[in-house]
N, C-alpha and C positions, 0 to 999 in steps of 0.2 A: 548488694551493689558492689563490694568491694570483691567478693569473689569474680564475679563479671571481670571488673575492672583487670583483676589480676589473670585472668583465663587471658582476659585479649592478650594482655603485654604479653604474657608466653607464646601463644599462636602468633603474634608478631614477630617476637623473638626468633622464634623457630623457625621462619620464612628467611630470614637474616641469615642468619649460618646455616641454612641446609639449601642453596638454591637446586631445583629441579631442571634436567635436560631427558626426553623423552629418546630411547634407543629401543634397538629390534635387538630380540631378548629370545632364542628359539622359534623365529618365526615371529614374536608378538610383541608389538608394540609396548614399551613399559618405561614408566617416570621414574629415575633413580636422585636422590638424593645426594650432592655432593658434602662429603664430612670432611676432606680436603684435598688441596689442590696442588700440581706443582709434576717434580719431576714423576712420580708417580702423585695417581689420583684416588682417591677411596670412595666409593661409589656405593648407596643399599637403599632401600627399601622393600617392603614386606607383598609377596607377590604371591599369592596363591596360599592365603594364611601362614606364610612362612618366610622369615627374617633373609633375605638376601644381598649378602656384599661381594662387589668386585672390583679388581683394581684397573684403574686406568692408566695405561704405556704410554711412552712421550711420542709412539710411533698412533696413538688412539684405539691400540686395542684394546676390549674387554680380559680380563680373566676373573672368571667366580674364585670364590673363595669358597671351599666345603669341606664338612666334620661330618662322614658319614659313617653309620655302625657297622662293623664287620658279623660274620657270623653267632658270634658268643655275646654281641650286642654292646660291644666298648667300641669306644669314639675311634678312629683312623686319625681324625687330626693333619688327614690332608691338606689343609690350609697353610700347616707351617712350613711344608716343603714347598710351597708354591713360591711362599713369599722369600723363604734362603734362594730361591732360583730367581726370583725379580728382582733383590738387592744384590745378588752376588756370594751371600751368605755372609757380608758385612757389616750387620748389625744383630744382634744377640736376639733369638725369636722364643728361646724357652717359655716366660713370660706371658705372652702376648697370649689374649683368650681373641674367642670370636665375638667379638662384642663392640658395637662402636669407637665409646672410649679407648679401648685398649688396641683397636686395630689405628684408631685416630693418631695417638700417640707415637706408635711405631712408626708410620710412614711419615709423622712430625720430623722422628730422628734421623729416617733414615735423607730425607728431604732436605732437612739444614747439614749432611754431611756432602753431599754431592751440589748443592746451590748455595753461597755464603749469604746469598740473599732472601732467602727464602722466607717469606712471614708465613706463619701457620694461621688458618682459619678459626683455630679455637679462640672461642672470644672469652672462656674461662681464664684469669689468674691462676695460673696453675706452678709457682716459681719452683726450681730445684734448690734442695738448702744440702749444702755440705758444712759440715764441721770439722776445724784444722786446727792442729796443732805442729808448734814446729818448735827448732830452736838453733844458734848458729850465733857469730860471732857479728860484733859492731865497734869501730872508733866513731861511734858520735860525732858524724860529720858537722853539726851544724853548733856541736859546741865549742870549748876551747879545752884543748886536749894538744899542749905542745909535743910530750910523747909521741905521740899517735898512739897511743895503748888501745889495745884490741880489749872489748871486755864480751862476758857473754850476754845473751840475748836468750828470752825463750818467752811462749805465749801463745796463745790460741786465740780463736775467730770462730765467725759466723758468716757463711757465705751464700748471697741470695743470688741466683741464676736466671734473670728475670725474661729472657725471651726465649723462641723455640728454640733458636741456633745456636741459644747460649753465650753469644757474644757477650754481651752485657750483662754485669753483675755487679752489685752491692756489697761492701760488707763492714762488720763493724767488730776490731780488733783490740784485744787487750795482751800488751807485749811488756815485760821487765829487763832492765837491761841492769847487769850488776856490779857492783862495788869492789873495785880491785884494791889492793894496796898502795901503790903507787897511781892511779888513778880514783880521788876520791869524789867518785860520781852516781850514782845509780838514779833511776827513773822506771816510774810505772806510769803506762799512757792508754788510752783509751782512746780511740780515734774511727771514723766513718772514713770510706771511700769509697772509688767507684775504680772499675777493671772493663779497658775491652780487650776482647781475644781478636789479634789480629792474623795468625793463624790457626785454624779451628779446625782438626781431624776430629776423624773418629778414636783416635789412639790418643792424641798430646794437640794441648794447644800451647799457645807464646802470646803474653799481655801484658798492655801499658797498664800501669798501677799511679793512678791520681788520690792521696790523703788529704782530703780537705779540710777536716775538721781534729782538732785534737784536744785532751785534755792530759797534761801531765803534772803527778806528784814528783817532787824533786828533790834527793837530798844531797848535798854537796860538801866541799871542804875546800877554800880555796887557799892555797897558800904564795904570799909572796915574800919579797925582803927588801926592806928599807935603811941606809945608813944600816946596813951589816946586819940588820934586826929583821927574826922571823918573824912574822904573824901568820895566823889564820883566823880565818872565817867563815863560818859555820851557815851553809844556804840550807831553810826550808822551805818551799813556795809550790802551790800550786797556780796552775797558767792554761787559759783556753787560750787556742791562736787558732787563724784559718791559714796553714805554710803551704798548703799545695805543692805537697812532695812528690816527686816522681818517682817512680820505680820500675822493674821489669821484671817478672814470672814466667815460669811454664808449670806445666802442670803435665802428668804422664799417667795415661790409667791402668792401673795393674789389673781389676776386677772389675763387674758391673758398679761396685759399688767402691773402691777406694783408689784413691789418686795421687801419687807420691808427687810434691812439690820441691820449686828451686826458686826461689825470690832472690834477686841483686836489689836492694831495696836505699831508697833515701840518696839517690844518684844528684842528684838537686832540687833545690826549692823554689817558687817563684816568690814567696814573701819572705824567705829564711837567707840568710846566708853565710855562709860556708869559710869557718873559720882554721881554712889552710891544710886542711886534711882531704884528699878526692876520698868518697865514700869506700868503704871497707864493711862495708854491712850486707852480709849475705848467712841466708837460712835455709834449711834444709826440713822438711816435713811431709805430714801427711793430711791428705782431709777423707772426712767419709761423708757420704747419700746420706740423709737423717729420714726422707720420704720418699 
């Protein structure tokens, strides 16, 4: 009974994301699967025992997609010059097999670079994670720092890329910032946020950066003077806050897979504030694909 039960939910499922439109196909009538939709369309089903996909133009033409054998019986791989000629040659096609998912994927990307709205049909979670590392300098805006003493800053992340366009992303960052001599301050913070890319190429985006959550270890020195007399006093403390940090990113891509970064970070706070210094916190980095 439970196999039943779980058969339907797939055949359900799979009516879900694949809806069918019947087109004239050499003369013959034939049902093509949509695997998605948008400025370009991805189109197959299996027609005459054999796997058929083709792409749909925003003008509504067909074009097949085909891997056929040459003489000596190795692939031609006709398909990837189809598709450098459909996109412009704008999106990287080494990759890409002839195969649902991987043709699905491609026209995801190349679909969120020419429409910023573009939702993909995959109903798979499928996030992109990059992993970053950076480092760069900080005055600790939102402490007290009469100096303005610049200290260093260095730390890496985890970045989730949660939709096809990749506008929206997650991440969850561990940064140190360090202890100078005449500034006796240092902090190590662990903190959640959230990033959208309000410009999105295919080469570089540019995004507002919101820190909602933070947890910092704290170690301090603070010195003042009273009736002529030094003192100091020696801060250890850890501290959750929700400060809802602002910040501003671009990200630039060198490779398929690694993205040199530019953060202007901790520009204001909505729960924090800002003890006389305009922020001076900016990092320099890199992140890379992990999948």
């Amino acid at each position: 009974m439970k196999k039943l039960i779980l058969i339907a939910i797939f055949l359900f499922s799979s009516t879900l994301i694949f809806a069918q439109e019947t087109y004239t196909i050499d003369g013959q009538s034939v049902h093509l699967k949509t695997a998605a939709e948008g400025p370009l369309g991805l189109l197959w089903n299996i027609i005459d025992n054999q796997y058929r996909y083709f792409i749909k133009t925003q003008d509504h033409q067909l074009v097949e997609l085909t891997n056929t054998k040459n003489a000596d019986n190795a692939y031609q791989e006709q398909y990837k010059s189809t598709l450098k000629d459909l996109t412009n040659n704008t999106i990287d096609i080494s990759n890409v097999k002839l195969s649902i998912p991987s043709l699905a994927r491609f026209i995801d990307r190349y679909n969120s670079s020419v429409d910023p709205d573009y939702v993909s049909m995959n109903a798979n979670f499928n996030p992109e994670i990059r992993l970053g590392i950076f480092g760069g300098i900080t005055n600790s805006p939102f402490v007290g720092n009469p100096q303005n003493v610049k200290s260093a800053v260095f730390g890496a992340e985890i970045e989730m890329l949660m939709s096809a366009n990749k506008r929206h992303s997650g991440y969850l960052q561990l940064r140190h910032v360090a202890e100078k001599d005449d500034f006796k301050y240092k902090t190590t913070e662990l903190s959640l946020g959230y990033r959208y890319r309000f410009v999105q190429t295919s080469r570089f985006s540019v995004y507002g950066d919101a820190k909602f959550a933070t947890l910092n270890f704290t170690k301090a020195t603070i010195t003042g003077v009273d009736d002529d007399i030094i003192s100091s006093e020696h801060v250890n403390e850890t501290a959750f806050d929700i400060p809802l940090i602002i910040g501003l990113g671009a990200d630039v891509k060198l490779s398929n897979s690694i993205y040199a970064n530019l953060s202007y970070n901790q520009i204001f706070a909505i729960f924090f504030k800002n003890q006389g210094n305009f922020s001076s916190d900016i990092t320099l980095g890199l992140k890379f694909n992990v999948n």
